[in-house]
VOMI-548397 format. One record per residue: residue in three letters; x, z, y of N, C-alpha, C in turn. Coordinates in steps of 0.2 Angstrom, whole numbers, plus 5000, padded with zeros to 4 digits. Layout:
! residues N
<vexba->ALA | n_east->X | n_up->Z | n_north->Y | ca_east->X | ca_up->Z | ca_north->Y | c_east->X | c_up->Z | c_north->Y>
...
This chain:
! residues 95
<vexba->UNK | n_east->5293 | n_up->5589 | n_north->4505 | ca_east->5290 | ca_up->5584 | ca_north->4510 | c_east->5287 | c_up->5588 | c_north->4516>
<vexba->UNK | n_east->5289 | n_up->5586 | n_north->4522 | ca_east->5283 | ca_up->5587 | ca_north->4527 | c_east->5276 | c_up->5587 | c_north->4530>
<vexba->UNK | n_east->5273 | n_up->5587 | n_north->4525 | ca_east->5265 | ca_up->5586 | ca_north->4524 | c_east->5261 | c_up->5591 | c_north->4527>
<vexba->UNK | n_east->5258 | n_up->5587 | n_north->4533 | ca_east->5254 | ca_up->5593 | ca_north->4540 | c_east->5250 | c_up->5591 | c_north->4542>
<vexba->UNK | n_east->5245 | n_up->5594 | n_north->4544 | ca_east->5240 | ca_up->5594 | ca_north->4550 | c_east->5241 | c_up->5596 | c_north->4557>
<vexba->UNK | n_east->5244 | n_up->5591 | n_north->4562 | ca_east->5245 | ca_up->5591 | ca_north->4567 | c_east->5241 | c_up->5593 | c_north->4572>
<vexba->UNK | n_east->5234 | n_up->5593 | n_north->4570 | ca_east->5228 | ca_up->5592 | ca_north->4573 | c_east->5219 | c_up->5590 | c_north->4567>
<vexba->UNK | n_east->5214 | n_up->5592 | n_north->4569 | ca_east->5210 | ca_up->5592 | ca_north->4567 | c_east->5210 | c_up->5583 | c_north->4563>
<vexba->UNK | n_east->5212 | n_up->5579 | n_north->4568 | ca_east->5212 | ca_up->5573 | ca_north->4569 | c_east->5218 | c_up->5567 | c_north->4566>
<vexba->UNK | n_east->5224 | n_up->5573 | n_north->4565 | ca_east->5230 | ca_up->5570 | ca_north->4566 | c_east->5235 | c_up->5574 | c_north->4560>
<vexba->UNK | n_east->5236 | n_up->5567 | n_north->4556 | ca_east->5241 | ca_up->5573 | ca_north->4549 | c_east->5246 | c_up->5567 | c_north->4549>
<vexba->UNK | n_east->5255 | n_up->5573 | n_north->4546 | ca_east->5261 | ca_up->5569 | ca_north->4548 | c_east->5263 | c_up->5571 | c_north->4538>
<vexba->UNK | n_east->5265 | n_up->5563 | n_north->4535 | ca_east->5265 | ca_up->5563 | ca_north->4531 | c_east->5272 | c_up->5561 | c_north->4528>
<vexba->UNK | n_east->5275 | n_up->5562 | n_north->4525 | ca_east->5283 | ca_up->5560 | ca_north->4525 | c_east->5284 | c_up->5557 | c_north->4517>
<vexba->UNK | n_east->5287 | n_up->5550 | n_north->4518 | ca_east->5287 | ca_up->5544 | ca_north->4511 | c_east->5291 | c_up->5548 | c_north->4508>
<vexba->UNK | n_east->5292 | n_up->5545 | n_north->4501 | ca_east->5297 | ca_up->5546 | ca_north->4496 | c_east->5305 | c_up->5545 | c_north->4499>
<vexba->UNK | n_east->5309 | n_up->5549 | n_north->4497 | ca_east->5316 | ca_up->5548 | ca_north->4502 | c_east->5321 | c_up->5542 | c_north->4500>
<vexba->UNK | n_east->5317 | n_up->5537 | n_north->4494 | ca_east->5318 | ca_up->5527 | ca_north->4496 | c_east->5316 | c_up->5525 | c_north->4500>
<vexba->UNK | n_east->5312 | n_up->5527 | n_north->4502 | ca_east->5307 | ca_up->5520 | ca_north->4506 | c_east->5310 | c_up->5520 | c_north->4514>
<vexba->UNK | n_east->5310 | n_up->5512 | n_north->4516 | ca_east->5314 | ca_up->5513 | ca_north->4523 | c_east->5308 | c_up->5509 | c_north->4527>
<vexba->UNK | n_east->5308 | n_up->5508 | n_north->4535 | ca_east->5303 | ca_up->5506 | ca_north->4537 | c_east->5301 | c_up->5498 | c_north->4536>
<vexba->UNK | n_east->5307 | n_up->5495 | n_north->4535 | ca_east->5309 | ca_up->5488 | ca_north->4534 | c_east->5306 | c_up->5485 | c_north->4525>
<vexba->UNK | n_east->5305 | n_up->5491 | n_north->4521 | ca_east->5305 | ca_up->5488 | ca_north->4513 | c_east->5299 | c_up->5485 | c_north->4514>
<vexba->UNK | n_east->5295 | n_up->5481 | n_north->4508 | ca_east->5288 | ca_up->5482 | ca_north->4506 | c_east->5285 | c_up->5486 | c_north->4508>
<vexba->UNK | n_east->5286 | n_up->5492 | n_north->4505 | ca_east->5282 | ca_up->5499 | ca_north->4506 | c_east->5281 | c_up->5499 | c_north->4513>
<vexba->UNK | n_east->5286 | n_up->5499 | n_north->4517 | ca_east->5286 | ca_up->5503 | ca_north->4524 | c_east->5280 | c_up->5497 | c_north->4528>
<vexba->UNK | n_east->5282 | n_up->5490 | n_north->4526 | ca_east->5278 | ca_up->5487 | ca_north->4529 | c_east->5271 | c_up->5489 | c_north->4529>
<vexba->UNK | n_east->5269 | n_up->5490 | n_north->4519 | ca_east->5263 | ca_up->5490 | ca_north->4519 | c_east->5260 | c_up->5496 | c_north->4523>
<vexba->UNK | n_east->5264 | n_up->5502 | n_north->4525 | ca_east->5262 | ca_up->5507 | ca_north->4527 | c_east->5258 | c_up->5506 | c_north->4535>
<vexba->UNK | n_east->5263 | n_up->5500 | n_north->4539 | ca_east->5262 | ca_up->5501 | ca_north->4545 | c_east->5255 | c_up->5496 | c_north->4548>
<vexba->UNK | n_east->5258 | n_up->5489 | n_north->4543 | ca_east->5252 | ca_up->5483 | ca_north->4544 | c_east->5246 | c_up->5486 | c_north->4540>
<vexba->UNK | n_east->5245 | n_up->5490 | n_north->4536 | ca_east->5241 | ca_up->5490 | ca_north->4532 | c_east->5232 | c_up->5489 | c_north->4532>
<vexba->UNK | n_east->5231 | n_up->5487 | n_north->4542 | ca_east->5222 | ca_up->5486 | ca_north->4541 | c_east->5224 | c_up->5477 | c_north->4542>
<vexba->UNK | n_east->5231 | n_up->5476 | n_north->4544 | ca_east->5230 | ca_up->5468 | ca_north->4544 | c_east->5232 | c_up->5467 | c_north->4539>
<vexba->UNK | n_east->5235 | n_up->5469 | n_north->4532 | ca_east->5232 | ca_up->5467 | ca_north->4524 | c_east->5226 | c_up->5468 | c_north->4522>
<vexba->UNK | n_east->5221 | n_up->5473 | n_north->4525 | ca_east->5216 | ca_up->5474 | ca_north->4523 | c_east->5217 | c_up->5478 | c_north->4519>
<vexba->UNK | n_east->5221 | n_up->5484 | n_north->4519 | ca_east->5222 | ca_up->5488 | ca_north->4515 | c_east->5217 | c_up->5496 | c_north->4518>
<vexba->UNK | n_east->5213 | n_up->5498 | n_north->4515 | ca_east->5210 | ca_up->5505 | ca_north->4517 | c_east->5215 | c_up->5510 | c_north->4516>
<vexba->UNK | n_east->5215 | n_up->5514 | n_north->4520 | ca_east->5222 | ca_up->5524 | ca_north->4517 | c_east->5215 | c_up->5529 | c_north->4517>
<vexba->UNK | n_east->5217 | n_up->5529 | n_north->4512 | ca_east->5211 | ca_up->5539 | ca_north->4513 | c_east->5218 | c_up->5545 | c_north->4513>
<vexba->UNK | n_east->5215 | n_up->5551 | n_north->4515 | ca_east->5219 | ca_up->5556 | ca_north->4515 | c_east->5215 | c_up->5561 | c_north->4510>
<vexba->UNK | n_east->5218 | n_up->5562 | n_north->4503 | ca_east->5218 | ca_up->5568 | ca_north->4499 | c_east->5221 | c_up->5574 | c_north->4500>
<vexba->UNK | n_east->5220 | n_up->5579 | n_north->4502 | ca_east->5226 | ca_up->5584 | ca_north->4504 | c_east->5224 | c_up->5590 | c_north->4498>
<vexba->UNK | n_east->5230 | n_up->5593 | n_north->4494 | ca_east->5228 | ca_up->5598 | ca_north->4491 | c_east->5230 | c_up->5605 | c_north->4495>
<vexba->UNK | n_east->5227 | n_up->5611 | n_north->4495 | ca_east->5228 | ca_up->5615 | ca_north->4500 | c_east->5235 | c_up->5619 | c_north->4495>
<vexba->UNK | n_east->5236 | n_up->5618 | n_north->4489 | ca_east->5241 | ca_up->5623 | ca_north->4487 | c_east->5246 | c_up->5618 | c_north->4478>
<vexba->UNK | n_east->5247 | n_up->5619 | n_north->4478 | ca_east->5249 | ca_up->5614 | ca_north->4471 | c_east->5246 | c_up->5615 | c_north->4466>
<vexba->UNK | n_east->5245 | n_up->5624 | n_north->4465 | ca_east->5243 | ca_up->5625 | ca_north->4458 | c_east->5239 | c_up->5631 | c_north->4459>
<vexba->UNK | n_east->5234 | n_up->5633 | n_north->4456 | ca_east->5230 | ca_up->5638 | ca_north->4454 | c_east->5231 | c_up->5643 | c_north->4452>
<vexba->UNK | n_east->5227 | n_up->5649 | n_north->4450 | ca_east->5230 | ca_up->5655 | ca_north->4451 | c_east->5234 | c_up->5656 | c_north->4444>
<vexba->UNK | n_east->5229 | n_up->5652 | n_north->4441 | ca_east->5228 | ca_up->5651 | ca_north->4431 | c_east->5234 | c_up->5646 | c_north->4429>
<vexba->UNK | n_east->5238 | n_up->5643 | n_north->4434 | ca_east->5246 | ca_up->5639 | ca_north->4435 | c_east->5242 | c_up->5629 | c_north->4434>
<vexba->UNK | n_east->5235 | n_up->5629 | n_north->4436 | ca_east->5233 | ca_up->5623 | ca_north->4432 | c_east->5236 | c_up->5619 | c_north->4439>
<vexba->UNK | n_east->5234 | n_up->5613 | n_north->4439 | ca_east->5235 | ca_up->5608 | ca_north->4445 | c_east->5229 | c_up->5609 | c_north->4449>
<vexba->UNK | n_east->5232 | n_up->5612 | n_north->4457 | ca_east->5225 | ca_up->5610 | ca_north->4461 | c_east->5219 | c_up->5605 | c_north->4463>
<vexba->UNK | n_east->5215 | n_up->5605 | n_north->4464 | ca_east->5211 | ca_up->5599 | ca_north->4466 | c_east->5213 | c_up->5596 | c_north->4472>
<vexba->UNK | n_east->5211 | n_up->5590 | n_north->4474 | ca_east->5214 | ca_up->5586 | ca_north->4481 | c_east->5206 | c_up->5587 | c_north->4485>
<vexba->UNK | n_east->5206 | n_up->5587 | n_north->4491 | ca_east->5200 | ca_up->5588 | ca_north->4495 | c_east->5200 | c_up->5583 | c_north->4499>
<vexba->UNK | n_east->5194 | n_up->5578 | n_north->4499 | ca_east->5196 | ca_up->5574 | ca_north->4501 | c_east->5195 | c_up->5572 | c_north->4511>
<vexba->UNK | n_east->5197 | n_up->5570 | n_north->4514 | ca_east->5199 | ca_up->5572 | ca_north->4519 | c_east->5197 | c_up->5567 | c_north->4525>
<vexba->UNK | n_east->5196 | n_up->5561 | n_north->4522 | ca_east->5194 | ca_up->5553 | ca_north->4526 | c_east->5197 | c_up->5548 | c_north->4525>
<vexba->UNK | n_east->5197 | n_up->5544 | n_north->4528 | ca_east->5201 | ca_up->5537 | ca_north->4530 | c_east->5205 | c_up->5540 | c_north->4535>
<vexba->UNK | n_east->5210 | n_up->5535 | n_north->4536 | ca_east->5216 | ca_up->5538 | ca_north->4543 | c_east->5218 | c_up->5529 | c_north->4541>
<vexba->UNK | n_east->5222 | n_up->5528 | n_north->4548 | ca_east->5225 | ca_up->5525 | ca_north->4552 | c_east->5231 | c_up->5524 | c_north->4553>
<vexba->UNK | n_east->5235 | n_up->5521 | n_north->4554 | ca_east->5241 | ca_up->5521 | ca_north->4556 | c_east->5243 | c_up->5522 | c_north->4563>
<vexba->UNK | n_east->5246 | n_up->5527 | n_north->4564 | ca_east->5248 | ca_up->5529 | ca_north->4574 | c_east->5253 | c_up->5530 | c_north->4575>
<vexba->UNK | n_east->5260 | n_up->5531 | n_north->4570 | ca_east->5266 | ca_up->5531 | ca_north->4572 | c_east->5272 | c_up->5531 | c_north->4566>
<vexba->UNK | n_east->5278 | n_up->5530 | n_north->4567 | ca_east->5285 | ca_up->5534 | ca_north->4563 | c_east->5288 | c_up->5536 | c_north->4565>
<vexba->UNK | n_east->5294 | n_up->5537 | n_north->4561 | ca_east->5299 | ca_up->5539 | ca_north->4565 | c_east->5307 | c_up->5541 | c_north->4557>
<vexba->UNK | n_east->5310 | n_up->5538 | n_north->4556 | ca_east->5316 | ca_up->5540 | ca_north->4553 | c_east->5313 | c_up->5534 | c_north->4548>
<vexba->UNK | n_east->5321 | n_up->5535 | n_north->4542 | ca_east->5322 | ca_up->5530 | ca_north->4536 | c_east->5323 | c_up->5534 | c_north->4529>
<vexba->UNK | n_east->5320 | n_up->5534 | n_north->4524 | ca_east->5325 | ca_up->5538 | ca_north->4519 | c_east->5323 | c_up->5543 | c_north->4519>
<vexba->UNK | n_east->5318 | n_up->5547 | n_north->4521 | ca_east->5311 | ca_up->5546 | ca_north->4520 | c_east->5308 | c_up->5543 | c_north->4525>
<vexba->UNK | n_east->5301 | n_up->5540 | n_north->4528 | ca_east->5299 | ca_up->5539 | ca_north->4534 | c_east->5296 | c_up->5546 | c_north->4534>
<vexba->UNK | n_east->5294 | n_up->5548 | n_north->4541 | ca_east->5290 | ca_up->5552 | ca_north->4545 | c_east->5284 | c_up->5547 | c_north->4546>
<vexba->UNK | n_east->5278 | n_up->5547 | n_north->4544 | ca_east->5272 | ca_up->5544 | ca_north->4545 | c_east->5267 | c_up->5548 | c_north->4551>
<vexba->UNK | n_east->5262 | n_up->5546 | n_north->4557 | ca_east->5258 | ca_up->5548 | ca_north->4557 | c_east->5252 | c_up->5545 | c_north->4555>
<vexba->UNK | n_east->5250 | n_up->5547 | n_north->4554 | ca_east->5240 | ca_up->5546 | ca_north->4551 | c_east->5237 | c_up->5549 | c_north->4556>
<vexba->UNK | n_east->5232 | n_up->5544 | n_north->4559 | ca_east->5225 | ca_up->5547 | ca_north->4564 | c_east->5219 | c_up->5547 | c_north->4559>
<vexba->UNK | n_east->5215 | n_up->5550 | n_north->4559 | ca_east->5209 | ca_up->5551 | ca_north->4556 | c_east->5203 | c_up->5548 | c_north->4559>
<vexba->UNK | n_east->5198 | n_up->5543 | n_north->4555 | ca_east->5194 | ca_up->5542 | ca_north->4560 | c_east->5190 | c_up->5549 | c_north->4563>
<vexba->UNK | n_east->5188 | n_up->5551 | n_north->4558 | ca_east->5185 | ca_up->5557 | ca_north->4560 | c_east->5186 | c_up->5564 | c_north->4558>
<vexba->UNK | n_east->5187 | n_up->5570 | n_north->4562 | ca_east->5189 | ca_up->5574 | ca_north->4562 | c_east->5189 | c_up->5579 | c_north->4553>
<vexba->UNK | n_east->5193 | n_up->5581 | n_north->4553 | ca_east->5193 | ca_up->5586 | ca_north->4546 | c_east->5188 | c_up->5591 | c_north->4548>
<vexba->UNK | n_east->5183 | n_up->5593 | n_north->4541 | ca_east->5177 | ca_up->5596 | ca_north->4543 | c_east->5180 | c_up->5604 | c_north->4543>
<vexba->UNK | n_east->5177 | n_up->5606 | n_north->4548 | ca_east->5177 | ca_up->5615 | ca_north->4549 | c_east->5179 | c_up->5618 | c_north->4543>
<vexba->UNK | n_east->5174 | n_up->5618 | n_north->4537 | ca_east->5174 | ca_up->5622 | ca_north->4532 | c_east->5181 | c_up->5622 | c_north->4528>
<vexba->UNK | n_east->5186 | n_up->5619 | n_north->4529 | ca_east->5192 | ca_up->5613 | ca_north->4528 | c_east->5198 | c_up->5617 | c_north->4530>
<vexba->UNK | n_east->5196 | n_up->5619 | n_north->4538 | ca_east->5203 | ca_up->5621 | ca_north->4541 | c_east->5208 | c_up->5626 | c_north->4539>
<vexba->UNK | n_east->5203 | n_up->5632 | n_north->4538 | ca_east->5207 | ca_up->5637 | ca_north->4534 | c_east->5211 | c_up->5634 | c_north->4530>
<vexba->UNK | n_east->5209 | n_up->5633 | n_north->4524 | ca_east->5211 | ca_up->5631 | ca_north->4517 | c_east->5215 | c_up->5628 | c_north->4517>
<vexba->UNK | n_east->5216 | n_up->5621 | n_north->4522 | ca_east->5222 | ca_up->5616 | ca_north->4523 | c_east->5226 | c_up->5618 | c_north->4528>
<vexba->UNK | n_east->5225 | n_up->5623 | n_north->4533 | ca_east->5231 | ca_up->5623 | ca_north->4538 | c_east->5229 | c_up->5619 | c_north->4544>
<vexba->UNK | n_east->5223 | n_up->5620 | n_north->4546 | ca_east->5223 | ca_up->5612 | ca_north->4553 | c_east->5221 | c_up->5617 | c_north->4557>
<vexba->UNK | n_east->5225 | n_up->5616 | n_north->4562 | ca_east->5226 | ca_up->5621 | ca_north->4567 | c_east->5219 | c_up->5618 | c_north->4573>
């Protein structure tokens, strides 16, 4: 998956390689503040520990829907309301 921080502000997140813009899924994806759906972003900075365990998820905010682009998987973007905290950047990669 292409899972990035584009920006302090702005992460690009890519669906399961089923989901097309047009399914369920993709709807719920794009309408989701007119379902009343909330999206938070969890990002883990690496998959697994030193120790081989699962890494923890950091959690990141709420985000928004701002764009796509393809089918099979979608390319998502996500806006953040508010920026990814400093002590974060490293760890996750936000440029």
């Amino acid at each position: 998956y292409k899972d990035e921080f584009l920006a302090q502000n702005s992460f690009q997140w890519q669906s399961q390689n089923r989901t097309t813009q047009t399914s369920n899924d993709g709807k719920s994806i794009r309408e989701h503040a007119a379902q009343g759906i909330t999206v938070f972003l969890f990002v883990r900075p690496r998959s697994k520990t030193r120790d081989g365990k699962a890494m923890p998820f950091e959690f990141c905010g709420q985000v928004e829907f701002e764009g796509w682009d393809g089918d099979k998987p979608i390319t998502v973007m996500w806006r953040l309301r508010e920026s990814v905290p400093a002590r974060l950047h490293s760890e996750l990669g936000v440029p």
